[in-house]
C-alpha positions as CSV (number, residue, x, y, z in Angstrom):
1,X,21.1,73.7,24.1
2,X,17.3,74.6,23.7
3,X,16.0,73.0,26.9
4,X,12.4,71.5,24.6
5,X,11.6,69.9,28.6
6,X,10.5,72.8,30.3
7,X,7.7,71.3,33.1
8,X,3.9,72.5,32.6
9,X,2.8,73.5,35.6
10,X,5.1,72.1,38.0
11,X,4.9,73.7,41.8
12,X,6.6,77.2,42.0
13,X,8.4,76.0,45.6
14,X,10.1,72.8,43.7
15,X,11.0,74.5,40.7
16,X,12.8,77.4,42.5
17,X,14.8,74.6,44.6
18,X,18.5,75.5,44.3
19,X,20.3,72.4,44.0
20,X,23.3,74.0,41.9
21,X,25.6,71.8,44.4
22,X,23.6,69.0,44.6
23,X,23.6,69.1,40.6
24,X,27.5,69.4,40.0
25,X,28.3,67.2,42.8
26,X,26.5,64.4,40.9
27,X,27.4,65.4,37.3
28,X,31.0,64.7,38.4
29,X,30.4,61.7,39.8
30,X,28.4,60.7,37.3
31,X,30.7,62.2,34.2
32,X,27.3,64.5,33.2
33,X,28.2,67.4,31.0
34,X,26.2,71.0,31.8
35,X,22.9,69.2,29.1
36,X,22.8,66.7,31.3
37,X,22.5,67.8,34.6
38,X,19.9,70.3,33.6
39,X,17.4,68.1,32.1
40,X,18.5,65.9,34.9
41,X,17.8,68.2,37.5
42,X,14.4,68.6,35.6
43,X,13.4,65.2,35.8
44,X,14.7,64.9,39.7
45,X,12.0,67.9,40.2
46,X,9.5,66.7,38.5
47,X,9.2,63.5,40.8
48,X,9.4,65.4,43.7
49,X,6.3,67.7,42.2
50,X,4.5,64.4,41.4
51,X,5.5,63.1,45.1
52,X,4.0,66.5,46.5
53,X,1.2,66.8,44.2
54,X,0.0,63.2,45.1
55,X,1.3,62.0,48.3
56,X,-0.8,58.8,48.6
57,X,0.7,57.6,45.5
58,X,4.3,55.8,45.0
59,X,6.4,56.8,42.5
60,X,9.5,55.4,41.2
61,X,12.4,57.3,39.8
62,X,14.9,56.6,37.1
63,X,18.4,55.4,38.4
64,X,19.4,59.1,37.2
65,X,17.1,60.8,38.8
66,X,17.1,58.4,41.7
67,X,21.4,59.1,41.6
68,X,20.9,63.1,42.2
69,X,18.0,62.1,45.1
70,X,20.4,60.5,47.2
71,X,23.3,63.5,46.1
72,X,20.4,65.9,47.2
73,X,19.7,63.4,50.7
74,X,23.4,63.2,51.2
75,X,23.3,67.1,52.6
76,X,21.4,66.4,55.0
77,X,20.3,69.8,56.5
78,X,19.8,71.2,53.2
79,X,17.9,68.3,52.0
80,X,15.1,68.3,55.4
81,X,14.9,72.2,54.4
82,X,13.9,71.7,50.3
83,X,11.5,69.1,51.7
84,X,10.2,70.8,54.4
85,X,9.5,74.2,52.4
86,X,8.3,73.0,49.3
87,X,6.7,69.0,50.1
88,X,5.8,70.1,53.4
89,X,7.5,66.8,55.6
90,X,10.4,64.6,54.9
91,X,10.4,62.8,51.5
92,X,11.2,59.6,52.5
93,X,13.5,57.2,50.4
94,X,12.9,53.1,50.4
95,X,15.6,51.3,48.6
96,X,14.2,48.3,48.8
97,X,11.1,48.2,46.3
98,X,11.4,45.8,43.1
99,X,14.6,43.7,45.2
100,X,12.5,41.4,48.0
101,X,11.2,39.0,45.2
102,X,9.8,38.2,41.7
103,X,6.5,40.2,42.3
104,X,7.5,42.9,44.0
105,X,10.0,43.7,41.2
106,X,7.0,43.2,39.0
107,X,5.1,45.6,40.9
108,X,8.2,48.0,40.7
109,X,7.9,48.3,37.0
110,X,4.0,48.8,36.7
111,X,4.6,51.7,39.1
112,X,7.7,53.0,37.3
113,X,4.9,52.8,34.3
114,X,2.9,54.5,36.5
115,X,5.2,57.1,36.8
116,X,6.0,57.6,33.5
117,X,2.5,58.2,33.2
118,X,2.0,60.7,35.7
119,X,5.2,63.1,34.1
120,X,3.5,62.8,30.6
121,X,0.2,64.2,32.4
122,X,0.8,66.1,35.0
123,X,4.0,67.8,33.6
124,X,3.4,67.1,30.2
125,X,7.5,66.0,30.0
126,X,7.9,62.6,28.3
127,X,10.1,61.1,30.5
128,X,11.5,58.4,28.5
129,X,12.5,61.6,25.6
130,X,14.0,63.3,28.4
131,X,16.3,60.1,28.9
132,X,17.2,59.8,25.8
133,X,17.8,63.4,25.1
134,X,20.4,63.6,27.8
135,X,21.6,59.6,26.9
136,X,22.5,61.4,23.4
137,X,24.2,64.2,24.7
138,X,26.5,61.6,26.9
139,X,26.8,59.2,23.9
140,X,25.7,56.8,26.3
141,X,22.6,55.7,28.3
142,X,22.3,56.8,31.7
143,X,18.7,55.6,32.3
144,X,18.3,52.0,31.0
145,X,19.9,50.2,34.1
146,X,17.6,48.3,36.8
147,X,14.5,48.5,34.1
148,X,13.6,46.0,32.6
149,X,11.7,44.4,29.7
150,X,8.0,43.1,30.8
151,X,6.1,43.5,27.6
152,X,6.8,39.1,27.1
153,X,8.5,38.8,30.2
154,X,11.9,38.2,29.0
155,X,13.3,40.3,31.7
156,X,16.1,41.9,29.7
157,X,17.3,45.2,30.2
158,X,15.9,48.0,27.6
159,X,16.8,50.7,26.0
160,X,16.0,54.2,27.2
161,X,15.3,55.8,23.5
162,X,11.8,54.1,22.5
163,X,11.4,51.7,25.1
164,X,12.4,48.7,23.4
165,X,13.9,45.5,24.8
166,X,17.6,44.9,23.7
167,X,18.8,42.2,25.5
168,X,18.6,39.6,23.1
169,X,17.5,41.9,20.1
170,X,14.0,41.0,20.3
171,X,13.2,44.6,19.8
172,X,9.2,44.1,21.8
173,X,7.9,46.9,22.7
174,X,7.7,48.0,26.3
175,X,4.0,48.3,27.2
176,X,3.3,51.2,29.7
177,X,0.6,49.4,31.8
178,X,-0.6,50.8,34.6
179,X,-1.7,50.6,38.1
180,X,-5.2,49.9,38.5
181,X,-4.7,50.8,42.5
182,X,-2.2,52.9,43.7
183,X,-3.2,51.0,47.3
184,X,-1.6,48.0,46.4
185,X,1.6,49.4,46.0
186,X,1.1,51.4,49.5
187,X,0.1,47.7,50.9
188,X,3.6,45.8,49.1
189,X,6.0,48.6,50.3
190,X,4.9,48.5,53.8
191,X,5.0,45.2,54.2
């Protein structure tokens, strides 16, 4: 496969990370052929480069990429090292943002947008290509669960290739709205 998701510019630390068992431990959980788990394994180090880069920022993860995180937290000594040599501390993982009500799930998905955001800039990978790129090569989706359509608030899940709601077939567009404060989102999680 030509890899067309190589990271612009992405820390030298993060991108040298061997997580070779992290990677097939989750491909077989997951059913994730070689193709996947490397563009995978991209994405997964492109959020922790975006988490390093800007640590006063919250960033969201796909459920993919979120999956190989807790592979990757699950060895536990090898997981403190990769953060403490290439984020500097302990990348710390809160399951609970977007779950404790309406508005915080709300808030999930502007920062998820956020996110998005941030990979297309500072990495220059679109994310959402990336997920269907690797959803192709599994003939299914492996990145559409837990987001959700908010471009008319139908709430329906969507579809990972162009970001269109499919729930109901409406085919809306999902708008990639941003943050306006990156404190708010600091605020909501520690509350």
């Amino acid at each position: 496969m030509k890899n067309t998701f190589t990271p612009q510019g992405m820390n030298a630390a993060i991108s040298s990370i061997d997580l070779t068992p992290i990677m097939l431990t989750v491909s077989k959980k997951q059913g994730w052929n070689d193709e996947v788990s490397q563009l995978m394994e991209i994405a997964y180090k492109g959020y922790l480069h975006l988490c390093k880069t800007f640590p006063e920022q919250t960033f969201v993860p796909t459920p993919a990429m979120d999956e190989v995180w807790h592979t990757h937290m699950l060895d536990s000594i090898k997981y403190m090292q990769d953060c403490d040599n290439t984020i500097g501390s302990y990348l710390h993982h809160f399951p609970y943002f977007g779950i404790r009500s309406d508005e915080d799930r709300l808030l999930m998905e502007a920062t998820f947008n956020s996110t998005v955001e941030a990979f297309q800039k500072e990495l220059g990978i679109d994310l959402h290509a990336l997920h269907a790129e690797a959803s192709k090569l599994l003939g299914k989706s492996i990145s559409s669960e837990g987001i959700t359509c908010t471009g008319h608030n139908c709430g329906n899940s969507i579809s990972s290739e162009g970001m269109t709601c499919t729930g109901h077939n409406c085919g809306n567009s999902i708008e990639m709205a941003s943050l306006e404060s990156k404190d708010m989102v600091n605020r909501q999680i520690a509350a």
